[in-house]
C-alpha angles and dihedrals in degrees: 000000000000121000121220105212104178089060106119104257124235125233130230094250085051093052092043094051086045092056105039081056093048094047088050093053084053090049103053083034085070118073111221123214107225107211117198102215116181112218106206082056083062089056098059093092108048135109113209114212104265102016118142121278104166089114096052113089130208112257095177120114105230119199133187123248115277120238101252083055131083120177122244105257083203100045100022088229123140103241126184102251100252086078094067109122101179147343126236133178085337088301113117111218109194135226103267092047090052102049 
C-alpha cells in the first residue's frame, strides 16, 4: 500500500473527535426496543433470608444410608464404604477429607 507523505497529518484530538462522531451515528443507526419492566413484578419471586417458611412443606424423598454406606465424619457426606480412609474413635473419615 503507498504511502502519501506529504498528506497533511491529523491529530489525536482530530481522530478522537472522528470517531466519537462516527460511534454516535451507530449508535443512532441502531433502533433500540424500550421495554417497561415493573419492578416490583421482578421481586415476586424472591425469598428474603428469614422470611417465614412454616406454611412450605417438604416435598424430598429422604432415605437412610445403605449398608454398604457410612457418612464422612469431616465432610458430613454419605460415601459407599470402599472410600473410608481411616477410623477413629468409631467415627469414618473418608478419602477426600483425608487427603
Amino acid at each position: 500500500m503507498a504511502t502519501d507523505y506529504d498528506a497533511p497529518r491529523k491529530s489525536e484530538e482530530d481522530l478522537t473527535e472522528e470517531s466519537l462522531q462516527d460511534l454516535k451515528t451507530r449508535r443512532s443507526d441502531i433502533p433500540t426496543a424500550a421495554v417497561d419492566v415493573d419492578e416490583s413484578d421482578l421481586a415476586t419471586g424472591y425469598e428474603f433470608p428469614g422470611a417465614d417458611l412454616s406454611g412450605e412443606e417438604l416435598l424430598v424423598l429422604v432415605v437412610p444410608p445403605l449398608a454398604d454406606e457410612f457418612t464422612c465424619s469431616s465432610c458430613f457426606l454419605v460415601r459407599h464404604r470402599s472410600q473410608i480412609a481411616r477410623e477413629k474413635d468409631g467415627r469414618f473419615f473418608c478419602k477426600e477429607c483425608e487427603a
